[in-house]
MARBA-3410 file (N, C-alpha, C, O; in Angstrom, 1 decimal):
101
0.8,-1.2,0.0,0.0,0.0,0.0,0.9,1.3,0.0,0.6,2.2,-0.7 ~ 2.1,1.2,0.9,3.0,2.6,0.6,3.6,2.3,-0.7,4.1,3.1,-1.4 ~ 3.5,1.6,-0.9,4.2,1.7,-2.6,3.5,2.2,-3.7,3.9,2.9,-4.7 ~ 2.1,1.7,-3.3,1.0,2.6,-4.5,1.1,4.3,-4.3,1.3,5.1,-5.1 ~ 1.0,4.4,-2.9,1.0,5.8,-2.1,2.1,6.2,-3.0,1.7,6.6,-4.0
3.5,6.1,-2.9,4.8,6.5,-3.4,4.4,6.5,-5.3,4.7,7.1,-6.3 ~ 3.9,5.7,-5.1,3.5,5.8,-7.3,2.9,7.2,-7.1,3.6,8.2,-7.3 ~ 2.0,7.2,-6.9,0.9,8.4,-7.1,1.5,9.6,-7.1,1.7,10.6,-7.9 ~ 1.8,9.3,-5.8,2.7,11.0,-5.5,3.9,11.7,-6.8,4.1,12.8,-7.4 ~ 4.5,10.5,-6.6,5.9,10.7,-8.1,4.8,10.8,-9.4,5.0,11.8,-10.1
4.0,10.3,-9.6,2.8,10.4,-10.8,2.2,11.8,-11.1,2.3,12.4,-12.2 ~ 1.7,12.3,-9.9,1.1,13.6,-9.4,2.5,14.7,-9.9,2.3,15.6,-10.7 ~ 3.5,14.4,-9.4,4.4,15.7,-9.7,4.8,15.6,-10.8,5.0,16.6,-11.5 ~ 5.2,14.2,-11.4,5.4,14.4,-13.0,4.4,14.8,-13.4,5.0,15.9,-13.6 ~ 3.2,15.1,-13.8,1.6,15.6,-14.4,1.9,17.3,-13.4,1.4,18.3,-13.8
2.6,17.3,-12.4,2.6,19.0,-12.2,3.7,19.3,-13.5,3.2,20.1,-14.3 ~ 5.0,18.9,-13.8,6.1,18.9,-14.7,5.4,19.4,-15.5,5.6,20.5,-15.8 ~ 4.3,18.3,-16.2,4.0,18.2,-17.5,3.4,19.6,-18.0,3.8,20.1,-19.0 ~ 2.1,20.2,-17.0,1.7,21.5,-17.0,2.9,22.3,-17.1,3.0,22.9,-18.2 ~ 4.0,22.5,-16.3,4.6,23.7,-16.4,5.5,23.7,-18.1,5.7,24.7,-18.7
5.8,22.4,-18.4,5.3,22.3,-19.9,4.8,22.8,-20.8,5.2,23.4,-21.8 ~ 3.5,22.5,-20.5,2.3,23.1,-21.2,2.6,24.4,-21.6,2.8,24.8,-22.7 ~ 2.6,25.6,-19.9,2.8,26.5,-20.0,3.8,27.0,-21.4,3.5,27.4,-22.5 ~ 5.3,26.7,-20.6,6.2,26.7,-21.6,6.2,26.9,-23.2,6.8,27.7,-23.9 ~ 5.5,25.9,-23.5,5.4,25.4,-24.9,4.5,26.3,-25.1,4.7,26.6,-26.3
3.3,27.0,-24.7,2.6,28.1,-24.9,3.2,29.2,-25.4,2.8,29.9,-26.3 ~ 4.5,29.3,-24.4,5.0,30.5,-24.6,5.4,30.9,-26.0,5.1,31.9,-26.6 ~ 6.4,29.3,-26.4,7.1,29.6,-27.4,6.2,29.6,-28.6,6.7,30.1,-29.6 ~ 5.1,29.1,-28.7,4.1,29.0,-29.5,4.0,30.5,-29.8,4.7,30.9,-30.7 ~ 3.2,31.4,-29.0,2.9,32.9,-28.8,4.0,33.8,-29.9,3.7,34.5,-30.8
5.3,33.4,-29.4,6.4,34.0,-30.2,7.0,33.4,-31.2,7.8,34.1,-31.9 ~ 6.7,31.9,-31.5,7.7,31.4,-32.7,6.8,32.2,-33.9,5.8,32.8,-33.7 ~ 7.7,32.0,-35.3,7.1,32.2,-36.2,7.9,31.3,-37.6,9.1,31.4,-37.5 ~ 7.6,30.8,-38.3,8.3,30.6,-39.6,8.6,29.4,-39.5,9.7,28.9,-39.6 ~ 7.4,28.9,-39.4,7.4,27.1,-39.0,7.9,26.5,-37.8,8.0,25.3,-37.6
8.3,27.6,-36.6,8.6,27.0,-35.5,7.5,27.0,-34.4,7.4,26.3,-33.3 ~ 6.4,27.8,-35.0,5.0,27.5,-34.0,4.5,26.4,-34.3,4.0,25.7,-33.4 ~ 4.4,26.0,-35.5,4.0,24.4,-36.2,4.3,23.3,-35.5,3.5,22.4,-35.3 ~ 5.8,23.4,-35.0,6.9,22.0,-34.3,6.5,22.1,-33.4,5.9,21.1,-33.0 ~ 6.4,23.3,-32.5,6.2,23.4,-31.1,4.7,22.8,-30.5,4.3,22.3,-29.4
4.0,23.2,-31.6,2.2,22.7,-31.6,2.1,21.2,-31.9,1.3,20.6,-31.3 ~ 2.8,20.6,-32.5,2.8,19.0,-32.6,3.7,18.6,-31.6,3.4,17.5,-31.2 ~ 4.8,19.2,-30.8,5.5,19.0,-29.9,3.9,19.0,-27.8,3.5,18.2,-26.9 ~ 3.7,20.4,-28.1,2.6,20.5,-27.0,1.9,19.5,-27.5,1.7,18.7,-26.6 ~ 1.3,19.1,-28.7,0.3,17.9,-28.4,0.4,16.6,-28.1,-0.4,15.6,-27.9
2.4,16.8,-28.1,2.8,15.2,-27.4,3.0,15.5,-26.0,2.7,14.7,-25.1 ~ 3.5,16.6,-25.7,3.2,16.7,-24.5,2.0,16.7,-23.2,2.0,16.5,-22.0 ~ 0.6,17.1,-24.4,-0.3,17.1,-23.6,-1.1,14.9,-23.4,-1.7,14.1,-22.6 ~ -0.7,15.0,-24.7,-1.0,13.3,-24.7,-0.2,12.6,-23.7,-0.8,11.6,-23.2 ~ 1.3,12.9,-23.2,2.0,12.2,-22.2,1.1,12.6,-20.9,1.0,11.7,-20.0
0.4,14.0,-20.6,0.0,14.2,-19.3,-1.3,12.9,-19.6,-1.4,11.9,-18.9 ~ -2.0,13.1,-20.4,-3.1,12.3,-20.4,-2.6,10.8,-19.6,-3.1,10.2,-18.6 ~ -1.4,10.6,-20.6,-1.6,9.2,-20.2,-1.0,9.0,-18.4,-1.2,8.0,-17.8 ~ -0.2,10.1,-17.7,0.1,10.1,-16.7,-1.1,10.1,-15.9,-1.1,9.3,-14.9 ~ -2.3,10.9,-16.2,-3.6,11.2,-15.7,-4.4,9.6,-15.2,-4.7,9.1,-14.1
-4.7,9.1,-16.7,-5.7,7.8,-16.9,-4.4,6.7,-16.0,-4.8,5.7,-15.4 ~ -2.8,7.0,-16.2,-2.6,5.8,-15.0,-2.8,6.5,-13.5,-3.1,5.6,-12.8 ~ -2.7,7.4,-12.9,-3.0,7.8,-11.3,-4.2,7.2,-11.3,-4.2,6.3,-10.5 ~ -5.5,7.4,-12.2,-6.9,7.2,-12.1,-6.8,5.4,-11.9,-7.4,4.9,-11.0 ~ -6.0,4.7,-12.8,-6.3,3.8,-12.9,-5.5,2.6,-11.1,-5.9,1.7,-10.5
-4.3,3.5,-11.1,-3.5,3.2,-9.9,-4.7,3.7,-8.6,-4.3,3.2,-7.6 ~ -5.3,4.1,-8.4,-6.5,4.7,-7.7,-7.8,3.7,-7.9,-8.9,3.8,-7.3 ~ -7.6,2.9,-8.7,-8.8,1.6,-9.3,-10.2,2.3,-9.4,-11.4,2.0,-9.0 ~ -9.5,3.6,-10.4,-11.3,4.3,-10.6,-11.5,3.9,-12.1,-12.6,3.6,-12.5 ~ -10.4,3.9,-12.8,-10.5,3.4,-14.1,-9.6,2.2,-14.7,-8.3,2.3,-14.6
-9.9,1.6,-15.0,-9.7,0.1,-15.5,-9.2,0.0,-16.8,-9.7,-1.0,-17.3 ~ -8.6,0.7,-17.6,-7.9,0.7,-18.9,-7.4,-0.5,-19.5,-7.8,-0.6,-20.7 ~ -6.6,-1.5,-19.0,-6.1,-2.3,-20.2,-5.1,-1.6,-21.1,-4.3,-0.7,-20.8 ~ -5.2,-2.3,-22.3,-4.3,-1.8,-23.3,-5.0,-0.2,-23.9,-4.4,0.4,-24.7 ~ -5.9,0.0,-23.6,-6.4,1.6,-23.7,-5.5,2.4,-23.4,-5.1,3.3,-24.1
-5.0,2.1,-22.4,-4.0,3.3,-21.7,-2.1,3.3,-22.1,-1.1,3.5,-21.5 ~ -2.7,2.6,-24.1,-1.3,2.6,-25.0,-1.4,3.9,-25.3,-0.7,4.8,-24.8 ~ -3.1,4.1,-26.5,-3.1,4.8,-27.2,-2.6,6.1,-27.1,-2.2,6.7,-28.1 ~ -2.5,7.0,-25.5,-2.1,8.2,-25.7,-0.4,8.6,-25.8,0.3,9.6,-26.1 ~ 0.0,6.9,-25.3,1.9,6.4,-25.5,1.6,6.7,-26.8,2.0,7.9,-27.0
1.1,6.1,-28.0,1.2,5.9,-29.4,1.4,7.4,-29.8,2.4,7.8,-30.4 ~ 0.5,8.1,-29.5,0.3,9.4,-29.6,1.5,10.4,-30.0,2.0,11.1,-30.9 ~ 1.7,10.1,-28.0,2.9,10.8,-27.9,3.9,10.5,-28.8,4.5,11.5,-29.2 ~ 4.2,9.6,-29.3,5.3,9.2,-29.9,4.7,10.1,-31.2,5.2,11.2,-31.1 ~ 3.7,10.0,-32.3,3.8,10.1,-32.8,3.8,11.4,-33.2,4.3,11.8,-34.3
2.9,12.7,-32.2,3.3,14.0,-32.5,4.9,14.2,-32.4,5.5,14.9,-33.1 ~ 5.4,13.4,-31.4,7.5,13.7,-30.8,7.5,13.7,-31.9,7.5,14.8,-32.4 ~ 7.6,12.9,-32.7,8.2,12.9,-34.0,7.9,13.9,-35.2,8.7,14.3,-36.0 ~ 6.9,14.1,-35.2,6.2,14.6,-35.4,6.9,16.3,-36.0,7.2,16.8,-37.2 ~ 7.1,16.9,-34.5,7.9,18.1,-33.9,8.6,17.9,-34.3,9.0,18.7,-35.2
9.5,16.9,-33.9,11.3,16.5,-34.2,11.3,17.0,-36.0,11.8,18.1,-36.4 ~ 10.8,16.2,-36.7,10.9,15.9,-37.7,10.8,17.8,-38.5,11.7,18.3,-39.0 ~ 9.6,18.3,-38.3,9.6,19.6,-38.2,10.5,20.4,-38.2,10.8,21.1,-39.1 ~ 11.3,20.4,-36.8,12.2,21.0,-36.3,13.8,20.6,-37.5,14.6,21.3,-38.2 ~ 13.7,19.7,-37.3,14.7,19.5,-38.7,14.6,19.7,-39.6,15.7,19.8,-40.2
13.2,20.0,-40.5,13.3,20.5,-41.4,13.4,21.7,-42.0,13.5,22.0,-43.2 ~ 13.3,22.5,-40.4,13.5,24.0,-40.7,15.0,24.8,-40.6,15.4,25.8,-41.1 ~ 15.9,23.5,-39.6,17.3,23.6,-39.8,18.0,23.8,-41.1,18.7,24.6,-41.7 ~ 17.4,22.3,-41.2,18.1,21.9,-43.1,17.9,23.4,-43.9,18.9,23.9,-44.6 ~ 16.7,24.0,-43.8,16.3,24.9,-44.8,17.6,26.1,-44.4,18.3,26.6,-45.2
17.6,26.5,-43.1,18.2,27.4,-42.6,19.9,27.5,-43.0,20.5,28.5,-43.4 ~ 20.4,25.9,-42.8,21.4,25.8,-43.4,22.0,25.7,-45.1,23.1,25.8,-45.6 ~ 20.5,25.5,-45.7,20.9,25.2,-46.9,21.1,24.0,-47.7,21.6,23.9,-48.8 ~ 20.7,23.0,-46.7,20.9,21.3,-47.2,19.8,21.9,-48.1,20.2,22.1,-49.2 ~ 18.5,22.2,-47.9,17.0,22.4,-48.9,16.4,24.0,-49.2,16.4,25.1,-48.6
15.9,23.5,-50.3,15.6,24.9,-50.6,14.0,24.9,-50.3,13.3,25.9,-50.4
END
């Protein structure tokens, strides 16, 4: 039982992290421009999909919600906006340096 206690808690402050995140990534959103609000917007939507899924496991570690393999999909997610962003973010390098026109 202290060990669930101890998940939750470490759960709980990662999902505070994840917000001050959010914030974050708001910010730079507000101010990027020239394809870097783009990266950072599929970047926040992996980050908000990781809070999710930190959310639905506390709920589920709490035995309010019973997920299963449900509680992949916002992993899949995440991954696939990360890349998503990444991928973005590199291709605005490349351009910057001149690998692409």
């Amino acid at each position: 039982m202290i060990g669930l206690n101890v998940n939750i808690i470490i759960d709980i402050v990662i999902l505070a992290i994840i917000l001050v995140a959010v914030v974050i990534t708001f910010g730079v959103i507000w101010r990027a421009r020239n394809g870097l609000d783009t990266c950072h917007k599929f970047l926040l939507v992996a980050i908000v999909m990781f809070g999710i899924r930190m959310l639905l496991e506390i709920l589920e570690e709490l035995q309010i919600l019973f997920l299963g393999i449900w509680l992949k999909i916002p992993e899949v997610l995440f991954v696939i906006f990360f890349v998503l962003g990444l991928y973005k973010i590199r291709s605005i390098l490349r351009k910057i340096n001149g690998e692409i026109r």
